[in-house]
mmCIF file of the N, C-alpha and C atoms, coordinates in Angstrom:
data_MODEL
# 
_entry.id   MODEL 
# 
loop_
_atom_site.group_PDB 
_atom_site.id 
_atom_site.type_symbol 
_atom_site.label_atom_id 
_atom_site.label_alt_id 
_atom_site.label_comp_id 
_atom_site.label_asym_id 
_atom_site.label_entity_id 
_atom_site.label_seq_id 
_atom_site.pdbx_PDB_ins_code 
_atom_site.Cartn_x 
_atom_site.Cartn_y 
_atom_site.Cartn_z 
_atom_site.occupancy 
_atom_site.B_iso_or_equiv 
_atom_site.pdbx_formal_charge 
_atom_site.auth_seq_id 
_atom_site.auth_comp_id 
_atom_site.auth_asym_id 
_atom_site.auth_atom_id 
_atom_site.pdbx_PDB_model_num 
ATOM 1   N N  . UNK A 1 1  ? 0.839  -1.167 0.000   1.00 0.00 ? 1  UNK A N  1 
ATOM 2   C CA . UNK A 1 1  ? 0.000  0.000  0.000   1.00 0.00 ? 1  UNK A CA 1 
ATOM 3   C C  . UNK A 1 1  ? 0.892  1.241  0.000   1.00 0.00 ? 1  UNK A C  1 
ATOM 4   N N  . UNK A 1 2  ? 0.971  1.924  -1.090  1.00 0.00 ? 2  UNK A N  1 
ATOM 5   C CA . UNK A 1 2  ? 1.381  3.063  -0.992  1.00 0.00 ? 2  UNK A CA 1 
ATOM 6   C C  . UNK A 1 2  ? 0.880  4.399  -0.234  1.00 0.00 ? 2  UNK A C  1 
ATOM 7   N N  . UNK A 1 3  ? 1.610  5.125  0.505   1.00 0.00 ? 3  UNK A N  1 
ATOM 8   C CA . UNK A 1 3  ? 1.589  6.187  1.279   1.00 0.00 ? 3  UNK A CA 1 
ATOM 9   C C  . UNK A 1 3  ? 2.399  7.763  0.682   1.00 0.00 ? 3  UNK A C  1 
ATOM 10  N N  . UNK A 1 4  ? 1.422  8.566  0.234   1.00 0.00 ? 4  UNK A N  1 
ATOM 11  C CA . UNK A 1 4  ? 2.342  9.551  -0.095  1.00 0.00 ? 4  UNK A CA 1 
ATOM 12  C C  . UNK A 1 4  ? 2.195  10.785 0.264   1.00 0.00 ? 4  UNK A C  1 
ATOM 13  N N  . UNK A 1 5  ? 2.623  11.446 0.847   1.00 0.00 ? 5  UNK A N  1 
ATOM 14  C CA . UNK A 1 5  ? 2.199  13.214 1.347   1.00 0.00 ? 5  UNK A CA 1 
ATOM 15  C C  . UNK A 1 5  ? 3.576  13.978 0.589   1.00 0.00 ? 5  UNK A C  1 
ATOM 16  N N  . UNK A 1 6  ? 2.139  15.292 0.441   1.00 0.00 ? 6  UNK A N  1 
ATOM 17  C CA . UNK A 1 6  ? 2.583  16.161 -0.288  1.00 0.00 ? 6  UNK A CA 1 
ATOM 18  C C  . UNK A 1 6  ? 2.423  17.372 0.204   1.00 0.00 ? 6  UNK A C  1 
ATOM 19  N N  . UNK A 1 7  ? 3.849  17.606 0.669   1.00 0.00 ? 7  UNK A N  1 
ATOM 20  C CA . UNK A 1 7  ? 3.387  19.119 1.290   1.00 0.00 ? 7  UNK A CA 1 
ATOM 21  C C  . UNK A 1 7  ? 4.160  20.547 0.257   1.00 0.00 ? 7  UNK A C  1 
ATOM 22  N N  . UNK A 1 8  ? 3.199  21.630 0.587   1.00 0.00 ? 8  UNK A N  1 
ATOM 23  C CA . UNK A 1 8  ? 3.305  22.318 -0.268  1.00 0.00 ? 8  UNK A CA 1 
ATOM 24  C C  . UNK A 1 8  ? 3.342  24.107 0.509   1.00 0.00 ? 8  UNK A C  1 
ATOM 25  N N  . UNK A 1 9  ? 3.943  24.738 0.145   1.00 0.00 ? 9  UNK A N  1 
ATOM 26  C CA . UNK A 1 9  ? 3.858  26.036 0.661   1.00 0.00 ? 9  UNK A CA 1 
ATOM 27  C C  . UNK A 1 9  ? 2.843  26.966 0.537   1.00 0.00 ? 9  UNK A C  1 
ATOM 28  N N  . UNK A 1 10 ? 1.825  26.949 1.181   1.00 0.00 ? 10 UNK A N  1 
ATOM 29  C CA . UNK A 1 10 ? 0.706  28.415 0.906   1.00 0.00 ? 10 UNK A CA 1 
ATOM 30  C C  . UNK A 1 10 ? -0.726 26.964 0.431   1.00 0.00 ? 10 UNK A C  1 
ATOM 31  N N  . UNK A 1 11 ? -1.475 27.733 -0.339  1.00 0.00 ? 11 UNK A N  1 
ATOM 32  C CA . UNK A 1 11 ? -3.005 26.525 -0.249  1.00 0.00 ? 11 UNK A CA 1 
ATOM 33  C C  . UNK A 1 11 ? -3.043 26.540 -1.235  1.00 0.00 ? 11 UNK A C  1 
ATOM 34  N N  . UNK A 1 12 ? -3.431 25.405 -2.195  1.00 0.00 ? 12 UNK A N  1 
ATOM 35  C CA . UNK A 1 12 ? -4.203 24.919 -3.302  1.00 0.00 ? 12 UNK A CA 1 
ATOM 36  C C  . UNK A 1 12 ? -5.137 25.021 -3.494  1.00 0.00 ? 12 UNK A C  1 
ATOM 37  N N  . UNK A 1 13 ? -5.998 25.050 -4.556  1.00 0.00 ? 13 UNK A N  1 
ATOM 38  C CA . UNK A 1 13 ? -7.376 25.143 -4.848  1.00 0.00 ? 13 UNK A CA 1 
ATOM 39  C C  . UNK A 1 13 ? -7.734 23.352 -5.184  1.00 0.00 ? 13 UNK A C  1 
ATOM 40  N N  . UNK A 1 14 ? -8.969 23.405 -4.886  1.00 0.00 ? 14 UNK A N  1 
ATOM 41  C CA . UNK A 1 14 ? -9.838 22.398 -4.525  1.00 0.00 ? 14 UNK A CA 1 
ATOM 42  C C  . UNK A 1 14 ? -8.932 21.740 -6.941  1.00 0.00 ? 14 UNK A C  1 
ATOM 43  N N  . UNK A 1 15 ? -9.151 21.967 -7.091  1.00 0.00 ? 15 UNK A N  1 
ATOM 44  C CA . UNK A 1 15 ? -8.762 21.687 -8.512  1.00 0.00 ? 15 UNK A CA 1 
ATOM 45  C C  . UNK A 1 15 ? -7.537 20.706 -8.670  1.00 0.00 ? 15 UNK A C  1 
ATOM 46  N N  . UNK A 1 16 ? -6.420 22.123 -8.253  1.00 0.00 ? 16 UNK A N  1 
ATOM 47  C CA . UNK A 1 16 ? -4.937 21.672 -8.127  1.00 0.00 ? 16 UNK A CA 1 
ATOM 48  C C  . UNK A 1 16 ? -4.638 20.185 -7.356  1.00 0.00 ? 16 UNK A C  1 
ATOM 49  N N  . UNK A 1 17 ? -5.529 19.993 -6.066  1.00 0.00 ? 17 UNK A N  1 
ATOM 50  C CA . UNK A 1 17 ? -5.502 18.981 -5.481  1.00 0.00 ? 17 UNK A CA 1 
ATOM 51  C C  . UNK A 1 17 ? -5.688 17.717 -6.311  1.00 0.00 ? 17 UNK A C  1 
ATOM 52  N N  . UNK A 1 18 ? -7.323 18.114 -6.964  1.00 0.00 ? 18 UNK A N  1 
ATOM 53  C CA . UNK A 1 18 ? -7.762 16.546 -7.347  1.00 0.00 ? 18 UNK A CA 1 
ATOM 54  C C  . UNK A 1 18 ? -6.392 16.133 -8.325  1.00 0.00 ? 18 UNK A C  1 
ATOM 55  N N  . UNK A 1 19 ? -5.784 17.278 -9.416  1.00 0.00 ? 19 UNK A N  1 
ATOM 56  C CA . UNK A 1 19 ? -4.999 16.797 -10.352 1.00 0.00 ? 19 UNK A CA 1 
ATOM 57  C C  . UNK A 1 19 ? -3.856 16.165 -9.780  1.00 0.00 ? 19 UNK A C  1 
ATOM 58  N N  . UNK A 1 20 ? -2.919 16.570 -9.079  1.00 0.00 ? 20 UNK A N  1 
ATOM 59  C CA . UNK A 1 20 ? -2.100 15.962 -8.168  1.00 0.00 ? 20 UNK A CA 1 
ATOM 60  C C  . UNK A 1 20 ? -2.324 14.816 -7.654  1.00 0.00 ? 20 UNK A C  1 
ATOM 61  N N  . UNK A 1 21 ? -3.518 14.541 -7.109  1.00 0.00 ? 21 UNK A N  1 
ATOM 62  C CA . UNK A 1 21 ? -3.611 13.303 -6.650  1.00 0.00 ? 21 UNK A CA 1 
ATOM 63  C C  . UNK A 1 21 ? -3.927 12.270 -7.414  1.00 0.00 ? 21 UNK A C  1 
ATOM 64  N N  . UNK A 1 22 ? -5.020 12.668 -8.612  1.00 0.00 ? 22 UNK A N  1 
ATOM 65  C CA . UNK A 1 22 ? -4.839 11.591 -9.960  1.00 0.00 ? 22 UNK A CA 1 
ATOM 66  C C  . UNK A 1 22 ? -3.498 11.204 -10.733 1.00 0.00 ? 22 UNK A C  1 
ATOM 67  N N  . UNK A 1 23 ? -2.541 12.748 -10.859 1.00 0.00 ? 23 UNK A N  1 
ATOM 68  C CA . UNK A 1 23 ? -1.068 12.374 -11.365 1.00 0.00 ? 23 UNK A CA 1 
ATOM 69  C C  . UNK A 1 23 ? -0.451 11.400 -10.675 1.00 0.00 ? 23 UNK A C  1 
ATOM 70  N N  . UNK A 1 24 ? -0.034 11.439 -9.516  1.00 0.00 ? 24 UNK A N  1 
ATOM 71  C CA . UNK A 1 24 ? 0.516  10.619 -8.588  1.00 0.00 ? 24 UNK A CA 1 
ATOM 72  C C  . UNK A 1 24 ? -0.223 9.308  -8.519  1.00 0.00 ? 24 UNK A C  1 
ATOM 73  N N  . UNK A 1 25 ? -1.146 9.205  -8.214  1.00 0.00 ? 25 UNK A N  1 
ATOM 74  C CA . UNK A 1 25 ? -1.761 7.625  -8.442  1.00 0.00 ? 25 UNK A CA 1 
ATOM 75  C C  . UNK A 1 25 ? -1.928 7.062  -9.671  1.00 0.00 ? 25 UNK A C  1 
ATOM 76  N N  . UNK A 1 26 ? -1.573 7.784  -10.872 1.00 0.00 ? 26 UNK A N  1 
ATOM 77  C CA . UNK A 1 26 ? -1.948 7.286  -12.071 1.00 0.00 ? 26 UNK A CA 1 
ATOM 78  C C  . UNK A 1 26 ? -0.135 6.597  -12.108 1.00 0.00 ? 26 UNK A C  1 
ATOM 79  N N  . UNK A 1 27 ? 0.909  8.008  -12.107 1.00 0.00 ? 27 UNK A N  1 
ATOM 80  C CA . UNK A 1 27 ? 2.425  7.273  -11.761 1.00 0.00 ? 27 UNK A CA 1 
ATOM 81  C C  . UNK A 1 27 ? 2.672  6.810  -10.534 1.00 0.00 ? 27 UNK A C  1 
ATOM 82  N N  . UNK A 1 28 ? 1.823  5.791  -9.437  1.00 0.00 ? 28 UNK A N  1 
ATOM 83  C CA . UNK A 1 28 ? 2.016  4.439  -8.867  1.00 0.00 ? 28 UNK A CA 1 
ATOM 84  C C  . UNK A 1 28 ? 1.888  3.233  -9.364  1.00 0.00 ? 28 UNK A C  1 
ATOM 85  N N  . UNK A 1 29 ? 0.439  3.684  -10.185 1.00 0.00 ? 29 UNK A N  1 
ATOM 86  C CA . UNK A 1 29 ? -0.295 2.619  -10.665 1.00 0.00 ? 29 UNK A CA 1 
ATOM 87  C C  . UNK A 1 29 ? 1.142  2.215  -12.178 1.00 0.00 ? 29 UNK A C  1 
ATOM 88  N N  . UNK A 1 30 ? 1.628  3.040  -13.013 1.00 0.00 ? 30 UNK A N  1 
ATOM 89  C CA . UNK A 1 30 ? 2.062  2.906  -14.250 1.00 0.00 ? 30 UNK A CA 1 
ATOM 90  C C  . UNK A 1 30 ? 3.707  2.225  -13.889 1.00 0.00 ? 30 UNK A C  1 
ATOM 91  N N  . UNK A 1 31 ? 4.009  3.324  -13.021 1.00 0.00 ? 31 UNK A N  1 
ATOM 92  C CA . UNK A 1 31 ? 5.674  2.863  -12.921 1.00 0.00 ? 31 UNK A CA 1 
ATOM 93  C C  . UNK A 1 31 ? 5.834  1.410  -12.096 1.00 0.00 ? 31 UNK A C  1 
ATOM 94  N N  . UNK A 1 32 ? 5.255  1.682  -10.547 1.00 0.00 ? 32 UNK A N  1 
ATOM 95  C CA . UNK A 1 32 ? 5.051  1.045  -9.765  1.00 0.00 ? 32 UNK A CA 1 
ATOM 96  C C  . UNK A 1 32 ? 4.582  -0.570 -9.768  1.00 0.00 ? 32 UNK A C  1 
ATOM 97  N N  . UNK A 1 33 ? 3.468  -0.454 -10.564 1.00 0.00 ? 33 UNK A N  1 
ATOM 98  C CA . UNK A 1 33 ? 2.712  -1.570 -10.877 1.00 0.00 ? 33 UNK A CA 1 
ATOM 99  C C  . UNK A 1 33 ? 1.663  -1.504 -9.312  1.00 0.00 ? 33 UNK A C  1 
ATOM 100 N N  . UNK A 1 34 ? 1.262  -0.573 -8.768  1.00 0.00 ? 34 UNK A N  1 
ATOM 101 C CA . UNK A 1 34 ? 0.556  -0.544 -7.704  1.00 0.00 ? 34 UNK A CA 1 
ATOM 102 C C  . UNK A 1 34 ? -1.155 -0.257 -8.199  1.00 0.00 ? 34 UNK A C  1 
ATOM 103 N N  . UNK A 1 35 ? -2.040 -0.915 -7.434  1.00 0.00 ? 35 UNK A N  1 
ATOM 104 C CA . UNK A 1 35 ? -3.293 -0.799 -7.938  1.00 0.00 ? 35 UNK A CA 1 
ATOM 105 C C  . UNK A 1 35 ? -4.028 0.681  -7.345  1.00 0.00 ? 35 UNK A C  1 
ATOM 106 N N  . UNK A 1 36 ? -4.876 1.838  -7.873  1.00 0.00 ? 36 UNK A N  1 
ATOM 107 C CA . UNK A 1 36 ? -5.161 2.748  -7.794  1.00 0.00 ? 36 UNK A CA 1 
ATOM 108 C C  . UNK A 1 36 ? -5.837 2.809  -6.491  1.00 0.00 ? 36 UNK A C  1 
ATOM 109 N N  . UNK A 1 37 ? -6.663 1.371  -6.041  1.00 0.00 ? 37 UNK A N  1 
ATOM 110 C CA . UNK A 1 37 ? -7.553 1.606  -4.809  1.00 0.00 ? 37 UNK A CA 1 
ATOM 111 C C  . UNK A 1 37 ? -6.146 1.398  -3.694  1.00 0.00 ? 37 UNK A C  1 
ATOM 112 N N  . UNK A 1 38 ? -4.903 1.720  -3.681  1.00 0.00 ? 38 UNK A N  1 
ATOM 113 C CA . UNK A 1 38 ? -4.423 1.223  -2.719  1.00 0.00 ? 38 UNK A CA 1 
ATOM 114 C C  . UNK A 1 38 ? -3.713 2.456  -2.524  1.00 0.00 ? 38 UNK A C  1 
ATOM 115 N N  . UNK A 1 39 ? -3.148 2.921  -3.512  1.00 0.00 ? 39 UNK A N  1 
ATOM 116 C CA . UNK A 1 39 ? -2.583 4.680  -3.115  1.00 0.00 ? 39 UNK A CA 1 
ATOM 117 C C  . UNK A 1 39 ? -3.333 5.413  -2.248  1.00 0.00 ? 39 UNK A C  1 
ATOM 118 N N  . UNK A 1 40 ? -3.171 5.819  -1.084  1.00 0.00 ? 40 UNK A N  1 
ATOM 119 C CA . UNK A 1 40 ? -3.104 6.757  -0.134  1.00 0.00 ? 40 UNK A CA 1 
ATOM 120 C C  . UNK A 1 40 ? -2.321 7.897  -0.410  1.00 0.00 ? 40 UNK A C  1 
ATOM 121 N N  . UNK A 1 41 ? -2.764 9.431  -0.385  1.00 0.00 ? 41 UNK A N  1 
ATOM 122 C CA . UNK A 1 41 ? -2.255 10.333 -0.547  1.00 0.00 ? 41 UNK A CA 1 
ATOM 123 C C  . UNK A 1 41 ? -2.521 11.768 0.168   1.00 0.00 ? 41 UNK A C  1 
ATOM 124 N N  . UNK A 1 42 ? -1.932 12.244 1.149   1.00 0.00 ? 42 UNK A N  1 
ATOM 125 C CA . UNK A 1 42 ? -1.845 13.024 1.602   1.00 0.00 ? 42 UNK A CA 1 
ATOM 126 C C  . UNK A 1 42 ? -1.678 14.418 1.094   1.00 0.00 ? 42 UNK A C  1 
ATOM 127 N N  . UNK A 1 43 ? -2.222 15.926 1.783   1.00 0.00 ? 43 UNK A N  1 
ATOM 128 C CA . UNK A 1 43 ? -1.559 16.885 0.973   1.00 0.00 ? 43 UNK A CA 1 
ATOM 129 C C  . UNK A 1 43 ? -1.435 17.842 2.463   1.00 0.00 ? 43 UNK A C  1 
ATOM 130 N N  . UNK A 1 44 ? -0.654 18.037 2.881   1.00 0.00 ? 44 UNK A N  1 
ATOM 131 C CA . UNK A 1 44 ? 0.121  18.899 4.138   1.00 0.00 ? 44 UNK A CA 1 
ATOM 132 C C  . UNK A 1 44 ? -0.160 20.570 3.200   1.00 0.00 ? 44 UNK A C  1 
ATOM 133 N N  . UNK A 1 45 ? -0.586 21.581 3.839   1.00 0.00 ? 45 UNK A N  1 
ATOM 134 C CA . UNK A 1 45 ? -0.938 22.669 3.211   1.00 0.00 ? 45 UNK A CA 1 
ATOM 135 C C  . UNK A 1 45 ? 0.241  23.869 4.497   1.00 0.00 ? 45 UNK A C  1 
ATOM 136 N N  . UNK A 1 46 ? 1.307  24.369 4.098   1.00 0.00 ? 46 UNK A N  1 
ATOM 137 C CA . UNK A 1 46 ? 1.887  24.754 5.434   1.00 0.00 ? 46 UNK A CA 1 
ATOM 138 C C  . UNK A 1 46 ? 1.955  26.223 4.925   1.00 0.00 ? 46 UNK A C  1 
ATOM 139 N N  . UNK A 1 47 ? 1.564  27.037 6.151   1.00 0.00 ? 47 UNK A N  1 
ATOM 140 C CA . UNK A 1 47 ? 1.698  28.581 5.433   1.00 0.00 ? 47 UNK A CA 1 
ATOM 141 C C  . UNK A 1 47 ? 2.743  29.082 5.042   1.00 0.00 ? 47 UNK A C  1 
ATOM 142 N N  . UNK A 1 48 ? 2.851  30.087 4.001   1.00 0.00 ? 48 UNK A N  1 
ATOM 143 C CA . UNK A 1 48 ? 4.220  30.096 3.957   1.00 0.00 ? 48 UNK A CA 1 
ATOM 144 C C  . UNK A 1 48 ? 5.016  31.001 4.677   1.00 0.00 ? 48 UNK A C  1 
ATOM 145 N N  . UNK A 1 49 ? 4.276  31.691 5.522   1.00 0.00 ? 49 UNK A N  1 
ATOM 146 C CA . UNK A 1 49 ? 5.156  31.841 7.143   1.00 0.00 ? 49 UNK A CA 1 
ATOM 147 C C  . UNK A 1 49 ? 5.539  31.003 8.080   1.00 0.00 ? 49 UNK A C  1 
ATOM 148 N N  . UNK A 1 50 ? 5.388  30.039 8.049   1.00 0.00 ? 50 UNK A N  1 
ATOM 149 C CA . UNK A 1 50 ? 6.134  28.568 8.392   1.00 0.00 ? 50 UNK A CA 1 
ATOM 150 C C  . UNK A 1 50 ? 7.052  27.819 7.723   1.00 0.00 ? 50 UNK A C  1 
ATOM 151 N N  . UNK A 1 51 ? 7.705  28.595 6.716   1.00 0.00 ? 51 UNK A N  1 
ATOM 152 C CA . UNK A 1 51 ? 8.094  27.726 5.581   1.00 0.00 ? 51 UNK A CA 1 
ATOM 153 C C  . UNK A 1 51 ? 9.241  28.619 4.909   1.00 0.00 ? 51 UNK A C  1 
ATOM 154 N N  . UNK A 1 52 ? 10.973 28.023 5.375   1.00 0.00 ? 52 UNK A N  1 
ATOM 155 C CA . UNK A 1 52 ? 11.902 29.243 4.899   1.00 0.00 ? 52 UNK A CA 1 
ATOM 156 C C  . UNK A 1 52 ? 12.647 28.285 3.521   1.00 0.00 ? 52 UNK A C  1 
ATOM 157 N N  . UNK A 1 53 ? 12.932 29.201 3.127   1.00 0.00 ? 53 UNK A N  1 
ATOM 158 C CA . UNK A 1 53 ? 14.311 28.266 2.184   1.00 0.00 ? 53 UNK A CA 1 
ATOM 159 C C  . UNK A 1 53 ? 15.656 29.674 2.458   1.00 0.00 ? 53 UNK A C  1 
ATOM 160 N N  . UNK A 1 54 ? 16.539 29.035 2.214   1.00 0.00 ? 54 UNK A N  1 
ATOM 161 C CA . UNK A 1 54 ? 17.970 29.854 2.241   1.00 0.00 ? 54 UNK A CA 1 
ATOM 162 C C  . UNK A 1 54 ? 17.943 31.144 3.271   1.00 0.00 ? 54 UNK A C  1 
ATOM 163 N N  . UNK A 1 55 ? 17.520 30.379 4.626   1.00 0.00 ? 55 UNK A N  1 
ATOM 164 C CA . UNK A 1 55 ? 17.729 30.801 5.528   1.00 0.00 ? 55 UNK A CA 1 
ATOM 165 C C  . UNK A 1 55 ? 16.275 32.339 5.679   1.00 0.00 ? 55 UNK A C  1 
ATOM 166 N N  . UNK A 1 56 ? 15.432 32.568 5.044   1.00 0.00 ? 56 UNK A N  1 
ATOM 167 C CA . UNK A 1 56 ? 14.757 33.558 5.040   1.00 0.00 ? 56 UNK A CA 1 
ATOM 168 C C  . UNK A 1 56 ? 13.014 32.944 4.948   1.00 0.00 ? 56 UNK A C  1 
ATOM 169 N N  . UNK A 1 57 ? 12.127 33.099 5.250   1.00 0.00 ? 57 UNK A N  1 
ATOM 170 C CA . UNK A 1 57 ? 10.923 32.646 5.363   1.00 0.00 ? 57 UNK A CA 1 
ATOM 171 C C  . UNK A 1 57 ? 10.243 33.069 4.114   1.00 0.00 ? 57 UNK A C  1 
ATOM 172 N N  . UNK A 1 58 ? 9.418  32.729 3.528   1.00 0.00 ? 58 UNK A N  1 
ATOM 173 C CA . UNK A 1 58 ? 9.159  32.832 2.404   1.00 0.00 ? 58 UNK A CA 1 
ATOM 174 C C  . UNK A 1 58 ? 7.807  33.728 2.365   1.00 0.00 ? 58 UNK A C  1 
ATOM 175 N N  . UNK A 1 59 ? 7.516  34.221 3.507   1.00 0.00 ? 59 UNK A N  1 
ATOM 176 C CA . UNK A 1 59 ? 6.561  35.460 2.923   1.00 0.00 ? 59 UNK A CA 1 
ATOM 177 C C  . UNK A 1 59 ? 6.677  36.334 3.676   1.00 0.00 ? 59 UNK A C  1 
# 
């Protein structure tokens, strides 16, 4: 059973999600050989005042 989270900086729209999560389970199912009802997929939404790269916070 695959497990996958996806975290991302700032929020997605209800859209962006579903596509992401069909991409990703479609490449479990293709590369993997994993069956679609078994992908589990997470999406972590973190603000991006919680969230630095190169030492500086990103908003």
């Amino acid at each position: 059973m695959p497990y996958i989270n996806v975290r991302v900086a700032g929020k997605l729209n209800r859209e962006q999600k579903e596509k992401i999560v069909d991409q990703l389970t479609t490449t479990m199912e293709t590369v993997a050989k994993k069956p679609r009802e078994a992908t589990y997929i997470t999406i972590d939404e973190v603000p991006r005042e919680n969230w630095a790269k190169s030492g500086k916070l990103l908003e």
